[in-house]
C-alpha positions as CSV (number, residue, x, y, z in Angstrom):
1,X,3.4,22.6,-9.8
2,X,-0.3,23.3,-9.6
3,X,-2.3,23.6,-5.9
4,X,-3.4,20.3,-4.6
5,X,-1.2,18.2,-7.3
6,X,-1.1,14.4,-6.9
7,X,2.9,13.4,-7.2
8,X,4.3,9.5,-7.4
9,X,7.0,8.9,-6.4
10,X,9.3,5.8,-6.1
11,X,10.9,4.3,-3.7
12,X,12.7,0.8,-1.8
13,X,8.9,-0.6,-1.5
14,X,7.8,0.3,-4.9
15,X,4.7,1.4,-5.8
16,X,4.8,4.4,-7.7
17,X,7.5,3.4,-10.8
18,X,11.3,4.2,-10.3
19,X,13.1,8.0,-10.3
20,X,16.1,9.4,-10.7
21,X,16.5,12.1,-8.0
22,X,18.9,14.9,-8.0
23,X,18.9,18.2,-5.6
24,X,17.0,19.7,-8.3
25,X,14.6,16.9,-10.7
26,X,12.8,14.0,-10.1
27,X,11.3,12.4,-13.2
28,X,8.6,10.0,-12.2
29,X,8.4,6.7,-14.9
30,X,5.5,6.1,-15.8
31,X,3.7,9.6,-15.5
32,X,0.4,9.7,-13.4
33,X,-2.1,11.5,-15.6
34,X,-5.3,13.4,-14.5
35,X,-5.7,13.2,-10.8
36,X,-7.9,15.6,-9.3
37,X,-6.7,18.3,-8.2
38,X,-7.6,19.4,-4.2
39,X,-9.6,22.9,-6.0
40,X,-11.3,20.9,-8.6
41,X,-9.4,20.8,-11.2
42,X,-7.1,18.1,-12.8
43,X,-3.2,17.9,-13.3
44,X,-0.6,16.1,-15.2
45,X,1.9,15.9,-12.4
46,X,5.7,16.4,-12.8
47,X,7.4,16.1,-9.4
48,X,9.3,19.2,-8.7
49,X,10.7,18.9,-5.4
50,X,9.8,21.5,-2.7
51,X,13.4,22.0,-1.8
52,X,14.2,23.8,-5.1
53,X,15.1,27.4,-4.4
54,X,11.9,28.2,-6.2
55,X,9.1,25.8,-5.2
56,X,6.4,28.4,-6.2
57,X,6.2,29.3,-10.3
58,X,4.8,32.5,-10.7
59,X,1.9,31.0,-12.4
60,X,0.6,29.5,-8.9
61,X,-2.3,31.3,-7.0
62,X,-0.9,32.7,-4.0
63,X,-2.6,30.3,-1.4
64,X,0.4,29.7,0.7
65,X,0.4,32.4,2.7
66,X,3.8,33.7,1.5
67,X,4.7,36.1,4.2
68,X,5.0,33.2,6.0
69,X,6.7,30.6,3.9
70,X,4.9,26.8,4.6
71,X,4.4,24.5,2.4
72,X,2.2,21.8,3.2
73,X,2.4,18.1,1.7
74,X,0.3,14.4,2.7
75,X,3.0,12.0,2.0
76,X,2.6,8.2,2.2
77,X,4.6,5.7,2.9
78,X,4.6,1.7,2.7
79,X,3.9,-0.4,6.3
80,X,6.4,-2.8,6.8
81,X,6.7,-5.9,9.2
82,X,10.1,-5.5,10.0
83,X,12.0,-6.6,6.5
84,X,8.4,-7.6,5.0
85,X,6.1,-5.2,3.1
86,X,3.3,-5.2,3.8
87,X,0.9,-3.8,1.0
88,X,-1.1,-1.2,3.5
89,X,0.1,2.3,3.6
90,X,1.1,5.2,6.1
91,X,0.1,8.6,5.3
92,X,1.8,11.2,7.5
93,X,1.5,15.2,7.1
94,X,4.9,17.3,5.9
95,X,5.2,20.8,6.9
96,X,8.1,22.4,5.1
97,X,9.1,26.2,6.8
98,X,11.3,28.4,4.6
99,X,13.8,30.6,6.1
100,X,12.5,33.7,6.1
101,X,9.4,32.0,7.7
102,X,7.3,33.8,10.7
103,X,6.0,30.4,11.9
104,X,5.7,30.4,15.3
105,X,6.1,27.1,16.1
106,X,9.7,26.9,15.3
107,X,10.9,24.9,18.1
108,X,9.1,21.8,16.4
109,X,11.5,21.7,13.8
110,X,14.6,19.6,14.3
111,X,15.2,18.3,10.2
112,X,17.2,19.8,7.9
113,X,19.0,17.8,6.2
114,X,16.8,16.1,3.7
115,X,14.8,18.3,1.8
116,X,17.6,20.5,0.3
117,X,18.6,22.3,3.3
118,X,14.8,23.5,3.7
119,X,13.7,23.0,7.2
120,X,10.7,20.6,8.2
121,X,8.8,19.0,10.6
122,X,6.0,15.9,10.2
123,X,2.8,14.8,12.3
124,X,1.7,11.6,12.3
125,X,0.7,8.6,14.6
126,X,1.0,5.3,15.2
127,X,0.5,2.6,18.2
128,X,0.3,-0.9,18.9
129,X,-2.6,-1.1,21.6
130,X,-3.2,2.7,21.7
131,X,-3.0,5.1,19.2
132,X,-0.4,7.4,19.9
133,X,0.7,11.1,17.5
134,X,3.9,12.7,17.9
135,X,6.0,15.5,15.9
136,X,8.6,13.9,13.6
137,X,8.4,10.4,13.9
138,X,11.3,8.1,12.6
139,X,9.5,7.0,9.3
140,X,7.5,9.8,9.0
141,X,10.4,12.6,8.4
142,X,12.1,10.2,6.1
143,X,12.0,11.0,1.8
144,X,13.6,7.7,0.6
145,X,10.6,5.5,1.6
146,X,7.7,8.1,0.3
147,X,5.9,6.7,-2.5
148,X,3.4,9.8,-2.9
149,X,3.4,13.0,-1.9
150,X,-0.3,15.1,-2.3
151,X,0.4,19.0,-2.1
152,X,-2.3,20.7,0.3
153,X,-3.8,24.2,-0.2
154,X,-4.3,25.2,3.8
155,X,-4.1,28.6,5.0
156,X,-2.0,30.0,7.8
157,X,-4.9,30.1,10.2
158,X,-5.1,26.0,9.6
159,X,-1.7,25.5,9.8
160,X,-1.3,27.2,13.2
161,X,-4.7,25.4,14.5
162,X,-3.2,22.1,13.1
163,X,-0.6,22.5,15.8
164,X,-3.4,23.7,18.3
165,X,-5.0,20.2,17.6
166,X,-1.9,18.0,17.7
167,X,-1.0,19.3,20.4
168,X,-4.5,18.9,22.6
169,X,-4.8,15.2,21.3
170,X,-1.3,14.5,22.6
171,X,-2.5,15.7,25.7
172,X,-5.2,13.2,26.3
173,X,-3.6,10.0,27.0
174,X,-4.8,6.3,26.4
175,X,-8.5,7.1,25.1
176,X,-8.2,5.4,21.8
177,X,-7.7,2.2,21.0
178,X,-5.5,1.1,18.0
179,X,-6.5,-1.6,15.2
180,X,-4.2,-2.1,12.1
181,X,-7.7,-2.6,9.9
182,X,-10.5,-0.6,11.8
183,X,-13.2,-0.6,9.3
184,X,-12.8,-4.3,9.9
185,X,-12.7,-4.0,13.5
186,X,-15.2,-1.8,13.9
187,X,-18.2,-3.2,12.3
188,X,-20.9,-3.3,14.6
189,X,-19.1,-1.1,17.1
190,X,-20.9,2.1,18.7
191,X,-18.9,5.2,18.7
192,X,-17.5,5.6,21.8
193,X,-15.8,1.8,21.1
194,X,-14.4,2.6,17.7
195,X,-10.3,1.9,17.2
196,X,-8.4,4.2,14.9
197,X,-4.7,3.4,13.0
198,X,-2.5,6.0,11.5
199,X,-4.7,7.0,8.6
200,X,-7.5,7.2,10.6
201,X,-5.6,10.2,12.6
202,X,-3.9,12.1,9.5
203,X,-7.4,12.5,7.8
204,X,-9.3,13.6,11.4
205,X,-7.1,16.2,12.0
206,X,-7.1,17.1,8.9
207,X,-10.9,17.5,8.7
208,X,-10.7,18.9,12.2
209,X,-9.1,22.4,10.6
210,X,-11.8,22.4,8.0
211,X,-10.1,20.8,5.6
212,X,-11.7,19.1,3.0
213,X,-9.9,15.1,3.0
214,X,-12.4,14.4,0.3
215,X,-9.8,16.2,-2.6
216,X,-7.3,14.3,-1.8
217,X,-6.6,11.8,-4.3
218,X,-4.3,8.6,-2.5
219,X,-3.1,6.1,-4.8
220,X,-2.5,3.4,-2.5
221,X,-4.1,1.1,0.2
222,X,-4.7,3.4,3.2
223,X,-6.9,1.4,5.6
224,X,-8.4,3.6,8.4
225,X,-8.5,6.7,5.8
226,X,-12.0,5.9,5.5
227,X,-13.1,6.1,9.7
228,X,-11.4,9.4,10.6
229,X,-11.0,10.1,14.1
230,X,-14.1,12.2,15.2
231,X,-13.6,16.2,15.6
232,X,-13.8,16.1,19.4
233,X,-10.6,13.8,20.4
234,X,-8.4,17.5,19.1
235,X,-10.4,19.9,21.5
C-alpha cells in the first residue's frame, strides 16, 4: 500500500464494484487504476486492509510516525433516506491506534471489533438544522457500508491537533447552520450566513491542521466538499 492510495471498495449501496472480504484480502472488481496519490504520485490500488498484522510493507516511507502506531484513512460512505439511497456521499475521518500505541487520546476509542481486533475511533458530523461533530458516530465507525477509503499521510503533531480542533468546535454550540446541498444554498450568501453539511466539516478540519484536501482524490458525489468550513470555527 503506497502513502495517500485511493482504495474502492464495495458495499450494500454499491458504488465501487463488489469484494470478497476475508480477515486478511479484499480484492476490489473492477480495479481503479491511476489515482493520484496524496505526495504526487500515482497508484494502482489493491486494498489491503489496515487490520492485517502488517499494514506497513517495508517498502513504505516511514510517515506514520511509528513510535506511535496511527493510521489515518478518509472513508466515504453512501447517504441514505431511511431504506432509500440517496446518490450523495458521507465522508467521515478513521483513525486506527495499534496496540503498542502512545496516543494520548485513548479514552476516545470505544471500537474494536471491526477492523481485525485493531482499535479505532472516527470524526465526523452531521445535523438536521445545525451542524453538529461528534467522536464515533453510528455510520461513521461502520466498514460494511464504506465504499472508499483514501489513506492520509498526517504527522503525529496533526493528528493530536485534529483532536485539539474537534474538540474546540464541539465546544461552540449552535453557530452553524446545516444545508444538505450548500453550494446550492449558499449562492449569494456572505460569510458569516454560509451553511455547512458533513463534507463541508471533514475537509475544514482537515485543512485546519494544514492538511492539504486538495490530494485527495474522492470518487463519488460529496456535496459540501467543495465549501469547507472556514479555519476559525476549530479555534
Amino acid at each position: 500500500m503506497q502513502v495517500g492510495e485511493v482504495i474502492k471498495v464495495g458495499g450494500a449501496n454499491g458504488g465501487g464494484g463488489t469484494t470478497t472480504q476475508t480477515k486478511t484480502t479484499t480484492t476490489p472488481k473492477p480495479p481503479v487504476d491511476n489515482n493520484k496519490s496524496d505526495n504526487g504520485g500515482t497508484t494502482t490500488p489493491v486494498w489491503t486492509p489496515p487490520s492485517l498484522t502488517n499494514p506497513f510493507p517495508p517498502a513504505e516511507p516511514p510517515v506514520y510516525s511509528y513510535e506511535n502506531m496511527v493510521f489515518a484513512l478518509l472513508q466515504v460512505h453512501e447517504v441514505e433516506y431511511g431504506p432509500i439511497n440517496s446518490g450523495s456521499y458521507h465522508t467521515s475521518i478513521l483513525l486506527l491506534v495499534y496496540p503498542n500505541s502512545t496516543f494520548t487520546h485513548k479514552k476516545l476509542i470505544t471500537n474494536k471489533d471491526i477492523h481485525g481486533g485493531i482499535e479505532y475511533m472516527t470524526i465526523g458530523a452531521g445535523g438536521t438544522t445545525y451542524l453538529e461533530a461528534a467522536y464515533n458516530r453510528a455510520k461513521d465507525k461502520l466498514s460494511a457500508n464504506k465504499v472508499q477509503y483514501i489513506k492520509m499521510t498526517l504527522t503525529m503533531a496533526q493528528v493530536n491537533s485534529l483532536i485539539t480542533h474537534m474538540n474546540v468546535f464541539m465546544g461552540k454550540k449552535n453557530i452553524l447552520k446545516y444545508a444538505w446541498f450548500p453550494e446550492d444554498k449558499n449562492k449569494n450568501k456572505k460569510d458569516d450566513k454560509k451553511e455547512y453539511n458533513s463534507n463541508s466539516f471533514a475537509r475544514g478540519i482537515l485543512n485546519s491542521i494544514g492538511y492539504d484536501t486538495s490530494k485527495l482524490n474522492i470518487g463519488y458525489k460529496v456535496p459540501g466538499w467543495a465549501t469547507p468550513i472556514p479555519n476559525k470555527y476549530f479555534y
